[in-house]
N, C-alpha and C positions, 0 to 999 in steps of 0.2 A: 499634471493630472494623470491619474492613472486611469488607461483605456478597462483595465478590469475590475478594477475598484469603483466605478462609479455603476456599473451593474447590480442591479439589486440580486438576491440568490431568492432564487421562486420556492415556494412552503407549497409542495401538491397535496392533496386529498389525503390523510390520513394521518399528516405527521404534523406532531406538534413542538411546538419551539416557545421558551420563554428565559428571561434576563433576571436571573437573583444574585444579586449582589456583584462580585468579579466573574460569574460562570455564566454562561452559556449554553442553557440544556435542550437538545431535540430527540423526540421519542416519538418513534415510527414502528411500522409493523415489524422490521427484524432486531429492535433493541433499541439503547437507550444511550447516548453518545454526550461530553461534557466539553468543551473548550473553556479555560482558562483568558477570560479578556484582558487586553492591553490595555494602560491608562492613556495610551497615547491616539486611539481608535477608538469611536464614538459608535454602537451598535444598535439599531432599534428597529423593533419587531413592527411590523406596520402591517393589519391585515393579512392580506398572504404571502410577504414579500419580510424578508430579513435586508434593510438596508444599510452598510459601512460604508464613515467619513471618518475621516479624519479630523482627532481633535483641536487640534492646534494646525497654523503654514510653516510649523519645521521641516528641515530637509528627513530628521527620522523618520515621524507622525509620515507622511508623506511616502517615505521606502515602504513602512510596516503595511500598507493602505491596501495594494492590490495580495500582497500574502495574505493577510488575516480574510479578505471576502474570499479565500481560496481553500481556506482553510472552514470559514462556515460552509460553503458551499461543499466540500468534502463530509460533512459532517452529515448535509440532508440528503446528500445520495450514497453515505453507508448504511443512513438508516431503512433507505427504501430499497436499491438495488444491491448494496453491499461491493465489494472491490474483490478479485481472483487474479493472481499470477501463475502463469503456467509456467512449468521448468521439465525442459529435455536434458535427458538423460544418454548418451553416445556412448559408448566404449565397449568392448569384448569382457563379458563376466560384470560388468556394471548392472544393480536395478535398486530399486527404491518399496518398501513396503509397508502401508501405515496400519500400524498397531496398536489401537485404541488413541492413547493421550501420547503417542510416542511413533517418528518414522525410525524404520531402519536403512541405512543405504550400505550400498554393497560400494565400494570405490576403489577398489583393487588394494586397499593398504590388509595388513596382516591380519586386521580386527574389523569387525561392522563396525559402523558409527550409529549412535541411535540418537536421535533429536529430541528432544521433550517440546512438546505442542503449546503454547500457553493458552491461557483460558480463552474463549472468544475469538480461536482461531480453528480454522476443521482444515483438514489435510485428505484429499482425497489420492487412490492412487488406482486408474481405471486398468494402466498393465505397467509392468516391470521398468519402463523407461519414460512415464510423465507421472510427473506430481505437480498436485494442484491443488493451491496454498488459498483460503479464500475467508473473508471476514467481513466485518461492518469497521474497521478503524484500518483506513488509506494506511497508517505509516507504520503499523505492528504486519500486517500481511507482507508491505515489502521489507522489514527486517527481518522477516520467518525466509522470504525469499532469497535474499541477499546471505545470509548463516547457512542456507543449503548450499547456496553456488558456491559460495566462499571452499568448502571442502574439495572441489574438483573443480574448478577454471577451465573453460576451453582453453586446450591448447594449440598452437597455429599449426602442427607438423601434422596432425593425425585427426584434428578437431574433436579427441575426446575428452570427455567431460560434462559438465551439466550447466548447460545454456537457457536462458529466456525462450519463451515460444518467438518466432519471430525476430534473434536475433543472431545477427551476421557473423559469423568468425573469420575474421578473415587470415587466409591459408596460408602460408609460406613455400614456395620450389623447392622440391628435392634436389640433389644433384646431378647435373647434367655430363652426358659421359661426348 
């Protein structure tokens, strides 16, 4: 039995959720979000409550069980609170600048890198060394996020690079005389 799968995902005040066909559509105050349903996952809208079982006792039906209520449940808190990643920026002559549908970052190589924004994601960039990636669809915000960091990696000697808010790098010793 899955401990998160048998959780129902709570529908608050404003948003609405309904089952046509294989989709799965909720539409809330900041947009309008779709999942794709499993035949292997039984989904139904009950009042105010989206409940997922599993359609069949396979071992599949069964894995698929707690993902998929993870994934509607991702769905009705993009449409109401929406998802933000924050990413630090380290380094001497490093910064980040966003420019309409497009960031530009400074990363020490010979050339700026300039990123194209996609639709239904906004980039904000409050000074020179955070940006902040922010949308209604959980798995496009951290791909915008993950394509930024991907360009500069923390590194362990100097920790420069472009890191998670809140995330550890951890250091390496210099040499000892």
């Amino acid at each position: 039995m899955s401990r998160i799968g048998k959780q129902p995902v709570a529908i608050p005040n404003g948003v609405e959720a309904k089952i046509e066909g294989d989709t799965l559509t909720v539409k809330g105050p900041k947009g309008t979000l779709t999942l794709g349903l499993s035949d292997l996952i039984d989904y139904k809208v009950e009042g105010d409550e989206i409940r997922v079982n599993p359609a069949n006792d396979t071992k599949t039906a069964r894995s698929y069980w707690g993902m998929q209520r993870t994934l509607v449940s991702n769905l009705v808190e993009g449409v109401t609170e929406g998802f933000s990643k924050t990413l630090e920026i380290s380094g001497v002559g490093y910064r980040a600048k966003a420019q309409g549908r497009t960031l530009n970052l400074q990363l020490g190589f010979s050339h700026d890198v300039d990123i194209a924004v996609p639709e239904g994601i906004d980039v904000a960039t409050p000074d020179q060394t955070t940006v902040i990636v922010s949308g209604i669809d959980k798995q496009a915000v951290g791909q915008l996020a993950a394509e930024i960091r991907r360009w500069r990696k923390p590194e362990p000697y100097k920790g420069k690079g472009i890191k998670y808010q809140g995330e550890y790098v951890f250091r390496k010793e210099g040499k000892k005389k």
